[in-house]
C-alpha positions, 0 to 999 in steps of 0.5 A: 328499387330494393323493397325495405323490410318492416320494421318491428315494433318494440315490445317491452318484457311485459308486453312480450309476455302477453302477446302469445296470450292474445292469440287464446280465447282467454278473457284479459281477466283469465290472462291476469289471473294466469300471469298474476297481473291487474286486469288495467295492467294486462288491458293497458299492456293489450292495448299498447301491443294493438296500437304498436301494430297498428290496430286500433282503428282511427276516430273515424272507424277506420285503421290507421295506416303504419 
């Protein structure tokens, strides 16, 4: 059997423009003054990108598997 690669999820432009973001220390409050966003917009954006990798944990606590 030929392993499958995994496919990536889409990211929308704005979500692309964070994801390197993330990976700073920054608080979504800097993030929003550094790219001259809302804090909700950046937070929902963060949120959307965490929950497209797979992420957010489960109700119950646990990650959800992809």
């Amino acid at each position: 059997m030929v392993p499958q690669p995994h496919r990536l999820p889409e990211l929308t432009d704005s979500e692309l423009r964070l994801l390197p973001l993330l990976a700073t220390p920054l608080s979504f409050a800097e993030i929003a003054r550094l790219l001259g966003a809302p804090r909700d917009e950046i937070l929902a954006d963060a949120l959307a990108i965490y929950s497209k990798l797979g992420l957010l944990p489960a109700e119950d606590g646990r990650f959800a598997e992809s």
